[in-house]
N, C-alpha and C positions, 0 to 999 in steps of 0.2 A: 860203865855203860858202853856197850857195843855199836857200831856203827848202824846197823838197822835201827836199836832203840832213839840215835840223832835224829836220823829220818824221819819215827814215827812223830819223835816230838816237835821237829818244822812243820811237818804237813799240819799236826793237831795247831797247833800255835795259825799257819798260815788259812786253814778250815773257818778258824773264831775270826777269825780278822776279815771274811769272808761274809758271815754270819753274825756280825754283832759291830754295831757300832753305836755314836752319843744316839744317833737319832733313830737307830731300830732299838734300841733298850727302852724295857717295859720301862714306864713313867712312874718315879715314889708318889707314895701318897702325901708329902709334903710337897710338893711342886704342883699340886693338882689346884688350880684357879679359877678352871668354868665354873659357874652359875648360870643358873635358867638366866637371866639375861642375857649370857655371854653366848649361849647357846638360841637365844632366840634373837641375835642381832645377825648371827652368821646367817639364819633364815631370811632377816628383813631386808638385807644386803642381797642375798643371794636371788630372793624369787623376784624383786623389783629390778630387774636387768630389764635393757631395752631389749635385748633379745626374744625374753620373757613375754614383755610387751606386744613384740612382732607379732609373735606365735599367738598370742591368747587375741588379739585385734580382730586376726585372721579367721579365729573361727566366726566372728560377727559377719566377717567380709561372706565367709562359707555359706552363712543364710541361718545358722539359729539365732535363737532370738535372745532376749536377756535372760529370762529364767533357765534356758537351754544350756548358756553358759555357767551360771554360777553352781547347777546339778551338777555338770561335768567337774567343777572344780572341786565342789563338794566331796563326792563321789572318790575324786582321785587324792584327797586330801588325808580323807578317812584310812585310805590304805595305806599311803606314805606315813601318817600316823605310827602305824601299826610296824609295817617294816622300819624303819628309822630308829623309832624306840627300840626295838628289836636288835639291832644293829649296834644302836650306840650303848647297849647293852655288856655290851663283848669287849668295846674297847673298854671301857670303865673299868670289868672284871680284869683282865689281863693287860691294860695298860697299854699295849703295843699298838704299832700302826699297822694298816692294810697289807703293806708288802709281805711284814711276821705272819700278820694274820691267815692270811693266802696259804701260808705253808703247809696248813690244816688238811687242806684240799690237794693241794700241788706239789707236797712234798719242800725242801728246801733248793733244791735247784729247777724244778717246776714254777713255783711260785714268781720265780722273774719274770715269766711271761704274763701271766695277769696285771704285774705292775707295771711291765713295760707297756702294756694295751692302754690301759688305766692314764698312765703319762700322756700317750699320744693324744686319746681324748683332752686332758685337760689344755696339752699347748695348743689342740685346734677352737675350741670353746676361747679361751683365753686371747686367742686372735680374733677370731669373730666377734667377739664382746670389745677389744682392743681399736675395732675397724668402726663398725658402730658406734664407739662413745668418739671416736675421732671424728666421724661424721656430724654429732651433732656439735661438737665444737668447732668446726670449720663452719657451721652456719652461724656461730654466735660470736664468733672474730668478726666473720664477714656482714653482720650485720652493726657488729659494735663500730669497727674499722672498715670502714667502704673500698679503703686503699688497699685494701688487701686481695681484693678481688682478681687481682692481677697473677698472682699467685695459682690463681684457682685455673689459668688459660693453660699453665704445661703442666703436662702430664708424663709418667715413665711408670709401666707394669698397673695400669689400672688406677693410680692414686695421682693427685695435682700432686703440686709444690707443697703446697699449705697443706694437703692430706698429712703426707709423706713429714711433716715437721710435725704434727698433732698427734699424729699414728707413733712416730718414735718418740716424745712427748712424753704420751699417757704410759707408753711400753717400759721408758727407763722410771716414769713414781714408782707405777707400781712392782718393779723387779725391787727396787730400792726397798717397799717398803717388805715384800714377803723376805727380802734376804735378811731383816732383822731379827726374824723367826719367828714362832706362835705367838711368844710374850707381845711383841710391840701389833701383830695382828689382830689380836684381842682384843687391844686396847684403839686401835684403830678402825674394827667395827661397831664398837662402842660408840663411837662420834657420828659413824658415817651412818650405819643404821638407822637413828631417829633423824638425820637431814633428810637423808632419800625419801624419809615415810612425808615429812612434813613437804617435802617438795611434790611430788606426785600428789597428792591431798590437793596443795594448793593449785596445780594444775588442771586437776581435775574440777575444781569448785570453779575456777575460771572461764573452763568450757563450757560447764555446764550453765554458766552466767551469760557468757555471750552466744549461748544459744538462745536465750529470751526464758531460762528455768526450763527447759522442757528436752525430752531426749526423745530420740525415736529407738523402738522396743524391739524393731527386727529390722531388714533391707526393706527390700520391694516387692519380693520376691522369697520368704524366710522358709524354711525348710518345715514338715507337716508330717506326723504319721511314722511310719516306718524310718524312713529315711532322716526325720530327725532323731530317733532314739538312737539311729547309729553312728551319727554323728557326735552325739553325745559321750557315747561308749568311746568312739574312736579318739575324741578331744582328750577324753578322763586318763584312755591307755597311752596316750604320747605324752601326757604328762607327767605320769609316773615314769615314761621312760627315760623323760628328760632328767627328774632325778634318780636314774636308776645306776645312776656312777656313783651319788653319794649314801645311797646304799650300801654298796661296799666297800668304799670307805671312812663312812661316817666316823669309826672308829678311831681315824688319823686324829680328832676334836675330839669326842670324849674321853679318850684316853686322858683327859686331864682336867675331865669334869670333875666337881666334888664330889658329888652323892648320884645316885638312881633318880631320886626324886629329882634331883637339879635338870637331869636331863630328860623326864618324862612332864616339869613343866614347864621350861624350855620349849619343847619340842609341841605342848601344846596351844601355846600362843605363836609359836612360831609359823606352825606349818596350818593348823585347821582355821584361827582365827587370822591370822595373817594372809593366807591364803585366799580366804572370803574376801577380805577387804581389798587385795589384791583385783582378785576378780569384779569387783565392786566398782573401782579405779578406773578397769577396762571397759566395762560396761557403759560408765558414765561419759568416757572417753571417745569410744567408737560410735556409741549411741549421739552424742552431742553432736560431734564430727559430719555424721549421715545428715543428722537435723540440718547443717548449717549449711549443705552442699550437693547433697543426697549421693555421697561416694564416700 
């Protein structure tokens, strides 16, 4: 072998090692373990964020009414439906994650900039959801523990004491728990999934209790005509856009679904009827809320 022939065979050897590692190799179909459950927990997990929450309140705040809201969810559900399945189609077929996936498109050294996009989105979602759920547990310290209060007087970059302990807190579980891989995530939306659903549930049947049973159906002032259908339209496209990251990379999770069907019924309890009830929650929530205070 000639000295060029070394060459060619480092570079090929250092190219793979470049292109190919445990976590970008297609996934066998014996390690494949979703089921429509596993695929409709990631949903129930996923659309019941307080985040989530914000956003969907907010259109009540906006001025449509109940039905106003639950079209737009309707409406945006039906589509996510359709790309989603679509999407997690691809992984299934091919096994692979979004990064491989990309290369379709972007070639193999293109392709790192859509995942590096893709990342950036996820660490800023991940902090905002991070900041959020530390918020409401600094109100549920400080009401459990009165003493704690004290905490909450210094502040440094935006956040108290108590923030800043809650904030890195929830930041080191959940690093903890994604660093044990899909296997223990799986199995950890498993649990968490039917809490959150039964806890919102119970949230909601409570406000709607100490509003005296009764909600109010719009503001004061609810949007009419024109300007509600575009509001409608406008609520349905920022929802879809809000998952329009796991769009493409839905496939990073089914790449280890069992079957098609797994993930087309998955997907339909997950996202249309999950979705509803979701919106339902909001409804009940924002509606009772108005009732109880008229804001």
């Amino acid at each position: 072998m000639t000295a060029t022939d070394d060459r060619s065979a480092a570079d090929t050897a250092g190219t793979g090692r470049a292109l190919y590692s445990y976590d970008l190799a297609p996934t066998k179909k014996a390690g494949r373990r979703w089921g429509a459950y596993n695929v409709f927990t990631l949903w129930a997990n996923d659309v019941h964020s307080l985040g989530n929450y914000a956003f969907a309140i907010g259109l009540f705040a906006l001025g449509l009414n109940v039905w106003g809201i639950l079209l737009a969810f309707l409406l945006a559900s039906a589509l996510l439906f359709l790309l989603l399945t679509l999407s997690g189609y691809m992984g299934h077929k091919t096994g692979v994650p979004f990064p491989v996936m990309s290369r379709i498109a972007f070639g193999t050294k293109g392709a790192r900039i859509p995942a590096a996009v893709r990342g950036i989105v996820a660490i800023a979602w991940f902090g905002i959801q991070t900041y959020l759920a530390s918020s409401v547990l600094n109100a549920l310290l400080v009401a459990i523990f009165p003493g704690l209060q004290s905490l909450q007087d210094r502040s440094a970059l935006g956040l108290s004491a108590l923030g800043w302990i809650t904030f890195l807190a929830l930041w080191a579980i959940q690093v903890l728990i994604v660093s044990y891989g899909m296997h223990v995530i799986r199995k950890y939306m498993a649990i968490a999934a039917p809490t959150t659903l039964i806890t919102m549930s119970a949230l909601a049947i409570w406000m709607f209790l100490r509003a005296g049973g009764s909600i109010s159906f719009s503001t004061a002032q609810p949007l009419t005509g024109g300007a509600m259908w575009l509001q409608i339209l406008q609520g349905a496209a920022l929802w879809v856009v809000i998952y329009g990251t796991f769009v493409l990379n839905f496939c990073d999770f089914t790449r280890a679904a069992k079957s098609r069907r797994s993930i087309v019924r998955g997907n339909l309890v997950g996202i249309p009827v999950n979705m509803l009830l979701f919106a339902a929650i909001v409804v009940v929530l924002g509606g009772a809320q108005f009732e109880l205070d008229g804001r």
